[in-house]
Each structure stands twice: as structure tokens, then as C-alpha cells.
C-alpha positions in Angstrom: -2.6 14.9 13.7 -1.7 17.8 15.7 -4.6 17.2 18.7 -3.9 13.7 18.8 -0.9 13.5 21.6 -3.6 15.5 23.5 -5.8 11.9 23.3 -2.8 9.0 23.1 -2.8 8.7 26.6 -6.5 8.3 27.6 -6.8 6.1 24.2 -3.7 4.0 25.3 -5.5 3.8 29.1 -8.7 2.3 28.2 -7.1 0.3 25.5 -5.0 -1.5 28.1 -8.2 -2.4 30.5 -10.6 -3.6 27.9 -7.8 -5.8 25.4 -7.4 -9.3 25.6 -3.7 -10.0 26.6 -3.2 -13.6 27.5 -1.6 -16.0 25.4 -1.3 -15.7 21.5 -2.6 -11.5 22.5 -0.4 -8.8 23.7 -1.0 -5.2 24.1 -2.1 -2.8 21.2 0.2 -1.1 19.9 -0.8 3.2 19.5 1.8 5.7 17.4 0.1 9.2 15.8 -0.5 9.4 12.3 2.7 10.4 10.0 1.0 12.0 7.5 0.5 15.1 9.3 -2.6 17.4 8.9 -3.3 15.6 5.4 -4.1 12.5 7.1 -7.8 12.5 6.4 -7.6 13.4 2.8 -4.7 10.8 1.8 -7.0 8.4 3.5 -10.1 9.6 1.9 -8.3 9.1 -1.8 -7.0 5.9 -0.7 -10.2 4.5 -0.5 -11.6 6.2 -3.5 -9.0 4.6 -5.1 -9.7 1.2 -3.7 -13.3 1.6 -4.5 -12.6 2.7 -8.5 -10.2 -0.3 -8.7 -12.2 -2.6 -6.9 -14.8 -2.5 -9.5 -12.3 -2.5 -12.5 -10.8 -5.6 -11.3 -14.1 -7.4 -10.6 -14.6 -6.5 -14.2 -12.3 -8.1 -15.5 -11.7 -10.7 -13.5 -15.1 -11.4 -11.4 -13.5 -11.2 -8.3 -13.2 -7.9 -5.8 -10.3 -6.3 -5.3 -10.1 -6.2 -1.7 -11.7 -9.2 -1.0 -9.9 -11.2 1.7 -11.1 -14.6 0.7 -9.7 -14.8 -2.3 -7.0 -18.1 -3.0 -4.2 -18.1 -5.5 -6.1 -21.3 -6.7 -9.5 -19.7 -7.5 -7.6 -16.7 -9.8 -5.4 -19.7 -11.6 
């Protein structure tokens, strides 16, 4: 959004003291939003969206949509 370059700094500031970056973890990567001042509502449909398909697919198929457990083998 349009305030948000006011913030990236501080954000990417206190982002760099309190991450983990040794090994496998490297700094966060911070870029503003690209979807302009609409950002909240495209996000706000998207999970609407999510949400009404979630429980059309566990309909169907027993299993939620967005669930990250899910193995090919169990939907075969």
C-alpha cells in the first residue's frame, strides 16, 4: 500500500535482529504489496473463496481443501 514504504525500513530493522540466520536460515526477504490500494479486498475474496471451496471439496471428497497434510496416496 501506499503508507507501507513509510514502515519497510523499521519492519526490515527488527526483522533482521530477532530472525534466525545460521545455517539452512537466511534473512527474510520484505517487498510492498503489488496490488496497490485493493490489496485488502483481493485478499479478503481470496479467502472467501478458499473458505467456499474448502467446504465443496471436503464434500465431495472428505478431505479439506487447504489442508497441508494431505498425500497423493490418501486421494488415490
Amino acid at each position: 500500500s501506499a503508507s507501507g514504504k513509510y514502515f519497510l525500513d523499521s519492519i526490515k530493522e527488527t526483522a533482521r535482529k530477532r530472525a534466525y540466520t545460521f545455517g539452512v536460515f537466511r534473512q527474510p526477504k520484505f517487498s510492498l504489496a503489488e496490488f496497490g490500494e485493493n490489496a485488502n479486498c483481493i485478499g479478503a475474496a481470496a479467502l472467501v473463496l478458499e473458505n467456499m471451496l474448502d467446504v465443496a471439496f471436503q464434500g465431495t471428497w472428505g478431505l479439506p481443501l487447504s489442508s497441508k497434510t494431505v498425500s497423493q496416496k490418501q486421494i488415490t
